[in-house]
N, C-alpha and C positions, 0 to 999 in steps of 0.2 A: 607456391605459397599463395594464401588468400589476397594477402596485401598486393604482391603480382598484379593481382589482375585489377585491380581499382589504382593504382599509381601509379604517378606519371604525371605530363603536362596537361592533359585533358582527358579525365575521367568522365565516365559517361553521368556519372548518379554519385550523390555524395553518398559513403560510406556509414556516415552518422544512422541514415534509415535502417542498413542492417542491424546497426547495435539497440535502435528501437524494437525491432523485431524479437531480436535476440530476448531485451529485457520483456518484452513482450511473454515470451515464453517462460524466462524464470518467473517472472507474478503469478504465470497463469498456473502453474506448479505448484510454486511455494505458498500462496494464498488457497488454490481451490487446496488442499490440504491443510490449511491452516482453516477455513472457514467450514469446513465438512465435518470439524467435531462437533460442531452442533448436533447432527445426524450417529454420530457415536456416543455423544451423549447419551442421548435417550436409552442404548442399547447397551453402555455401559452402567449406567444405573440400573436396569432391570436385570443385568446379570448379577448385579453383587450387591444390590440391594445399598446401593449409596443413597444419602441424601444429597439434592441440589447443590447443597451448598460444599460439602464433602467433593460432589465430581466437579464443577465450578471450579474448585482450587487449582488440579491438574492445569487449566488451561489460561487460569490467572501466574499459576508458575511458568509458563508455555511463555506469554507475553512478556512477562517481569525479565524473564533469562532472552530473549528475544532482543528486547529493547535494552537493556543492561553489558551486553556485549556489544551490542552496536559500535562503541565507541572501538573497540578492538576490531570489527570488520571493517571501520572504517579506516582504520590506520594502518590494516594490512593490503587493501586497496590502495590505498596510496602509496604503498611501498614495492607489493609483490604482481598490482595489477589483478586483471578481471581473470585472466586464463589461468591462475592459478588459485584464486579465492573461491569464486564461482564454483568449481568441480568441486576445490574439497569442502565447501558446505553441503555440496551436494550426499557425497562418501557420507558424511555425519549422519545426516537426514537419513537417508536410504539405513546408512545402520541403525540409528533409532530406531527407527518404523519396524525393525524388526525385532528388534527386541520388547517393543511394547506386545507385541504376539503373544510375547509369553507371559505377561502380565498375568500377578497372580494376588495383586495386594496395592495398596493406595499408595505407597510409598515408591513402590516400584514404578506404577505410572508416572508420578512427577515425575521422578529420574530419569527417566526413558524418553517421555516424550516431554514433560514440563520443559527439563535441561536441558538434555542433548539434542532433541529437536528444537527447539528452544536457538539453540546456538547455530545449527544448521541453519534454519530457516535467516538467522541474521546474516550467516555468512553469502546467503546466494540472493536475499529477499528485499526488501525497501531502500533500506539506507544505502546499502552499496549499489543497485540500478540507478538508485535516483543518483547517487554525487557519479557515478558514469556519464548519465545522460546529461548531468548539466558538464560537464567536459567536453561534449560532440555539441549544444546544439547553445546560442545565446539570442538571436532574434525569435526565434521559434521555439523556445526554449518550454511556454505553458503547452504548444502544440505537440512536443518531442514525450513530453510526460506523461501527457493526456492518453495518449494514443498507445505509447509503452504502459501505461496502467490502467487499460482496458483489458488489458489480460489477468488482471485483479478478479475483474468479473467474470469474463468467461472461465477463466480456470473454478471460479466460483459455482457458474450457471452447470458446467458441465460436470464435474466430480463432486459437487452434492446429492444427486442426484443417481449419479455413478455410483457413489461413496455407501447409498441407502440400501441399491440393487446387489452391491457386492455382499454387504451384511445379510442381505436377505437369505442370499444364495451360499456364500460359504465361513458367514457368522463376521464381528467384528473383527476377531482374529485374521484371519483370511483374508478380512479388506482392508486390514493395515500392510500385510502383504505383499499385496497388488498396487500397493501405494509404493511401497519401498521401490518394487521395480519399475515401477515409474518414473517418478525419481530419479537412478540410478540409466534408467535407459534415454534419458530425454534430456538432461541438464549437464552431464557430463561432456556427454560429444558435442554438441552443439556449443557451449563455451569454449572448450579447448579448438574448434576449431573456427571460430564465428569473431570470438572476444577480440577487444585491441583497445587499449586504453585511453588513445585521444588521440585528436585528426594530425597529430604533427606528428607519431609513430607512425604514420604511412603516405608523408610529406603533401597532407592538407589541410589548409586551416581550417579555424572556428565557422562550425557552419555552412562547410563546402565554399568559405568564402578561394580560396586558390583552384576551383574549377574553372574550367573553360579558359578560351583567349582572350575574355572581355567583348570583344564585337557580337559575341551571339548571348550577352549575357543576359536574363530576363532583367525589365523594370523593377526596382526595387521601391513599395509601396510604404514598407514600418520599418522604422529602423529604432534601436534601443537609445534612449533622450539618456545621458546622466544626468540627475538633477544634486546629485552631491556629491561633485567632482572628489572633496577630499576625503568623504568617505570610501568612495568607489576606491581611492587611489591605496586605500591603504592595503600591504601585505598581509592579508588575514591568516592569522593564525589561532587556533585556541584561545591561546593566554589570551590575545588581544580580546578575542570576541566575548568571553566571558566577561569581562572589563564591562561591558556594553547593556543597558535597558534592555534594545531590542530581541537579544538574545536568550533573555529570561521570561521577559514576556510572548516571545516567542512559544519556548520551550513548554508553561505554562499552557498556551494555546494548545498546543498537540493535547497533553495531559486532560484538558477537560472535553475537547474533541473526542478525543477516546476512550473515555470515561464511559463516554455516552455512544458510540459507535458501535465498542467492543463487548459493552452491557446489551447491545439493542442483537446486533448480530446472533451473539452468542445461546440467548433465549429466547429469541424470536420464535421458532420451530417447536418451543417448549410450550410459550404461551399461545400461539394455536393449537396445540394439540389442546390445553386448558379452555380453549375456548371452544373444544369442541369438532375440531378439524381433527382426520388421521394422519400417523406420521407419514404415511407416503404423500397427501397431500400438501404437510407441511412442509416437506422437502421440495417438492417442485417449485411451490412459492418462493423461498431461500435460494432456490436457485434462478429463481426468476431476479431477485434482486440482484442476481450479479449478473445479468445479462443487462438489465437496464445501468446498473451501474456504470457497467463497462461505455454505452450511449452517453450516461454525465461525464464520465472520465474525457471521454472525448471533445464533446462539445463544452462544457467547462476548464478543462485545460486550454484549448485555444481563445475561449472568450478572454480566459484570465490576464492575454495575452493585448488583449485590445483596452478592457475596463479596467483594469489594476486587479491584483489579488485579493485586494481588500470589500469591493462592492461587489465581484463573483462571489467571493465566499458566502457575502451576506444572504446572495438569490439561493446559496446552494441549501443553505441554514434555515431561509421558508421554507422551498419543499420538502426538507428533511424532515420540520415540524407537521406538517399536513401527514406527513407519512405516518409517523408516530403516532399521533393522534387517531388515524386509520388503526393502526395495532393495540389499541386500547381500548376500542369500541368495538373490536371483532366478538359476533357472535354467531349460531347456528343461524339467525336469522337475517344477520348481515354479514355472510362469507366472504359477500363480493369486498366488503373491505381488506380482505387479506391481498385481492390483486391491487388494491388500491395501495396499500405499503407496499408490496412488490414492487412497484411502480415510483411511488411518488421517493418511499424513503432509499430505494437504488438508484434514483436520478438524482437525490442531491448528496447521498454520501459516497458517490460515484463522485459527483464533479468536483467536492471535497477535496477526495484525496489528492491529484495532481499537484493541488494549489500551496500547500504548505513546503515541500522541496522547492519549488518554484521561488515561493515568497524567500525562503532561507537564501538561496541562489542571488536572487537580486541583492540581498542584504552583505551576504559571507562569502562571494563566489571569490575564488583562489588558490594556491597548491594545495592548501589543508582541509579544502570544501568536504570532502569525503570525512574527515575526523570532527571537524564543528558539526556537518550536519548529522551526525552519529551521537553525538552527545546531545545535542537540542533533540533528537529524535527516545531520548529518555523520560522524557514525557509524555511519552506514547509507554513505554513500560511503566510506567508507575500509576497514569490513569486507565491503563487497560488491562495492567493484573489487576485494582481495586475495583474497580466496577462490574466484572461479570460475578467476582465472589461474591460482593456486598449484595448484587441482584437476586442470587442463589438464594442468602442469606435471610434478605428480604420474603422473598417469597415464600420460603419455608414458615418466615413466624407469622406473614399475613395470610397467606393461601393465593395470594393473588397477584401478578404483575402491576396493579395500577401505581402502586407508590413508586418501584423503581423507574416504569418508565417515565412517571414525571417528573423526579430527577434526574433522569436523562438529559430532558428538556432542559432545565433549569440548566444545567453542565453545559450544553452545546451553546447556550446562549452566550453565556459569560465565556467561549472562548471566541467566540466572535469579536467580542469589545477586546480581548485581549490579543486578536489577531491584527485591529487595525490600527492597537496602539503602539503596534512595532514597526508600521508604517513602512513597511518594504518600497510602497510606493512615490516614499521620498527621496529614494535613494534612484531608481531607475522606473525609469515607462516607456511604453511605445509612443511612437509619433508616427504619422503620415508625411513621407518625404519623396521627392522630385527626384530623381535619378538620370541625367540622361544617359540609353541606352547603348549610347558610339563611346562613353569613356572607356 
């Protein structure tokens, strides 16, 4: 058994990194999949003669059933574990994708992949890695996220790009596929054999703190402050949390964050082709944003961990705006602004993402963390099914991207003030602390 070999009195490496890894791998999966319809967009509208806003829908369904069931992968996560949830969101996904093959009509799409991919994607994808990793990791907990949702991006950088060459080569059909056995060969075994639900199923605690004999144990520099012992103290449950501000404004938060992420993402490759760029060029851009992404994930997950959630989000929310700004003014004459969003808006909705489980964590961390943060995480389905349609929408009766991406803007701003007014940061922060290393 895997546990075998990491337990015991002195394991060499905390365990927690593997299940980084691991989540690593489902993001990198279940996102560059989820973010590569952009690239089937295109190719679905020119086969069947959709409008924007018509193909838009499929993937505002995709999100809404995404983030809608969450509350149920988060409750079967905390009841049946990762080694069992994991695979069979997996089974789902793989079988959607195949059925979308046969896609012969709009209806059929949403169903196929709106839903049932939809549901997949929740059962292996966001809300369950993240209430995972805040299980294994509580000092390093921004850094645990960060790094595990960097494979946000690369699954990003790498299968949009993939995603484009496969269509090229053996039509959309064919590169849903190739996606199914992907899917199917990469998420399945590796959960069932990697998963483990938290460091006391294999007799070690929060954060590798039960490693070692103590005399060889490293200096320990940040340690977590509570700043509101009777908040901290309470058994968070649902009921309880919903009772609570911070949890609405929270939830709020997600919803206008990806109002604006899941509108910006999702047309991004549309509107440089509008501005003039080819789709193969606009795909390597889009997938350029998720390699820089994957770079904020990283380096903003662990700042978040030093500044509070709340003043990292804010830096992530300028360069996000610089970025956007870049995708609005892209023309034949200023291309170079396309690597310029690539860039600026993958490094702050890169360091973005981490930060909101993280913030949740601080706030609701407890048995039912996986079921609360599932349900605030419907915020995320409600501003991220309305915002690529309405974008669609938009575009169609303007001709043009400028109105939705500036309400974009306007979106992301207002959830920033809604993110600091849930004050994660009052409840827990880092501190710089003195350790001697002979205790």
């Amino acid at each position: 058994m895997v546990s075998g070999l990491f337990s015991g009195p002195q394991p060499r490496f905390y365990y927690g990194w593997v299940i980084v890894g691991l989540c690593f791998c489902n993001l990198a999966v279940a996102f560059g999949l989820w973010y590569s319809f952009s690239v089937f967009y295109l190719a679905v509208m020119k086969d069947f003669g959709w409008s924007r806003g018509s193909a838009a829908s499929i993937f505002s369904v995709f999100v809404f059933c995404n983030a809608f069931t969450s509350p149920l992968a988060g409750r079967l996560l905390d009841r049946f574990g990762p080694r069992l949830v994991m695979p069979a969101g997996a089974v789902l996904l793989s079988a959607a994708l195949v059925l979308v093959s046969f896609t012969q009509s709009l209806w059929f799409f949403r169903v196929s992949y709106g839903i049932l991919a939809g549901v997949g994607v929740s059962l292996m994808g966001f809300t369950t890695n993240s209430a995972l990793l805040s299980r294994w990791f509580e000092r390093r907990r921004g850094a645990a996220v960060g790094v595990a949702f960097a494979g946000i991006g690369i699954g990003m950088m790498a299968l949009t790009p993939l995603a484009e060459r496969w269509i090229t080569a053996f039509g959309w059909r064919g590169a849903y596929l190739c996606l199914a056995g992907l899917v199917a060969g990469v998420i399945i075994p590796l959960n069932l054999f990697l998963a483990r639900p938290n460091p006391q199923s294999m007799g070690l605690e929060l954060e590798g703190g039960g490693q070692g004999n103590g005399k060889k144990r490293k200096q320990i520099r940040w340690e977590v402050e509570v700043l509101d012992p009777a908040w901290a103290a309470k058994p968070w449950t649902l009921a309880a949390a919903v009772r609570t501000r911070p949890f609405w404004l929270l939830m709020l938060a997600y919803c206008c964050s990806s109002f604006c992420y899941q509108s910006t993402l999702m047309h991004a490759a549309s509107a440089m082709v509008d501005s003039g760029l080819t789709v193969q060029v606009a795909a390597v851009y889009l997938g350029l944003v998720g390699i820089f992404s994957s770079g904020g994930k990283v380096l903003f997950g662990a700042l978040s961990d030093r500044l509070g959630r709340e003043l990292t989000t804010l830096l992530t929310v300028c360069i996000c705006t610089l970025g956007m700004l870049s995708l609005i003014f892209i023309s034949p004459q200023l291309a170079i602004l396309a690597l310029t969003f690539a860039f600026l808006f993958g490094f702050g909705y890169g360091g973005a993402t981490p930060i909101y489980p993280a913030a949740a964590a601080d706030l609701f961390m407890g048995g039912s963390f996986g079921l609360i943060f599932a349900v605030i995480f419907l915020g995320t389905g409600v501003g991220g099914a309305i915002g690529p349609y309405v974008s669609g929408l938009l575009r169609d009766a303007t001709g043009s991207y400028f109105l939705t991406l500036s309400i974009c803007l306007v979106s992301l701003w207002v959830s920033i003030v809604l993110l600091w007014k849930s004050a994660p940061g009052k409840v827990r922060r880092m501190v710089r602390t003195q350790v001697n290393p002979s205790l």
